[in-house]
Each structure stands twice: as C-alpha cells, then as structure tokens.
C-alpha positions in Angstrom: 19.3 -23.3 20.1 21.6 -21.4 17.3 21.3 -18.3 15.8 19.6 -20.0 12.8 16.8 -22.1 14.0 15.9 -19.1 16.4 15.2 -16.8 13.5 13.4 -19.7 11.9 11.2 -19.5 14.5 11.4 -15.8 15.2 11.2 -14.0 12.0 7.8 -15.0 10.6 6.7 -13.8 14.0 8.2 -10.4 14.2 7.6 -9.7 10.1 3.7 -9.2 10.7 4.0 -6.0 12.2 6.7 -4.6 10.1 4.3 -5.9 7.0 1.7 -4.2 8.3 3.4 -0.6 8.8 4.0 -1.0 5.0 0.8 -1.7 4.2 -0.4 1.9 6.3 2.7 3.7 4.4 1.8 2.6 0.9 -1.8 3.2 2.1 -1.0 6.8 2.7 1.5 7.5 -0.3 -1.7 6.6 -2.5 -3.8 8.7 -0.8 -1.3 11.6 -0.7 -0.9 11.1 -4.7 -4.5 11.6 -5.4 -4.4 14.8 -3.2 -1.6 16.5 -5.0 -2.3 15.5 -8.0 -6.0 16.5 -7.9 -5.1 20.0 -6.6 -2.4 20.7 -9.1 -4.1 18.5 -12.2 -1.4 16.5 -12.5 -1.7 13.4 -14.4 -1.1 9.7 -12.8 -1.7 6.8 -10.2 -3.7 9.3 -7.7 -5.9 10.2 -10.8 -6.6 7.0 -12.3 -7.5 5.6 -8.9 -9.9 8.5 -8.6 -11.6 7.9 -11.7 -11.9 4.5 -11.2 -13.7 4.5 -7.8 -15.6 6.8 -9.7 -16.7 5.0 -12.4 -16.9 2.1 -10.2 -14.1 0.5 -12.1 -13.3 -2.2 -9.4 -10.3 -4.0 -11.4 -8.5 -1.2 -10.2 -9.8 -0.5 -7.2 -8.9 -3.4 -5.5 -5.5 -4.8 -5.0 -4.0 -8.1 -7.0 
C-alpha cells in the first residue's frame, strides 16, 4: 500500500479525536470570555452569549 492510499484510509480516522480536542478548547475559550469579561465589564462575545442564554435568545445560543 503507498503512502497515499494509507492516509486515505487513515486520516478520517485519526482526525475525530483531534476534532474533538478543538471542540473542548473552543468550548473553554467561550467560557473563559464570559468570565473575564463579566468580572471586568468588558464588552463582547462572552457578554452577548450571556445575555442571550438569558433572554433565551436561542439563535445564538446554539451553534450554525
């Protein structure tokens, strides 16, 4: 088998955990923006997502 048709085969495989670490990192990013800008009042993603959970906004809440 080459190089090539092994990471045909091989790279879907191997990219669903990488995908997922992302998906915890950007998870955690977002969550560390609403905490920093909530303490220092600082205007931005964290605070829109804030109030749009609270005002049950769900256009934003929920990803595309």
């Amino acid at each position: 088998m080459s190089w090539c048709g092994g990471a045909r085969h091989a790279l879907p495989n191997a990219a669903i955990p990488v995908l997922t670490i992302i998906g915890f990192m950007v998870g955690s990013l977002v969550a560390g923006a609403v905490v920093v800008e909530s303490i220092f009042s600082w205007p931005g993603l964290g605070r829109l997502l804030v109030g749009a959970v609270a005002n049950r906004d769900l256009a934003w809440c929920r990803p595309s």
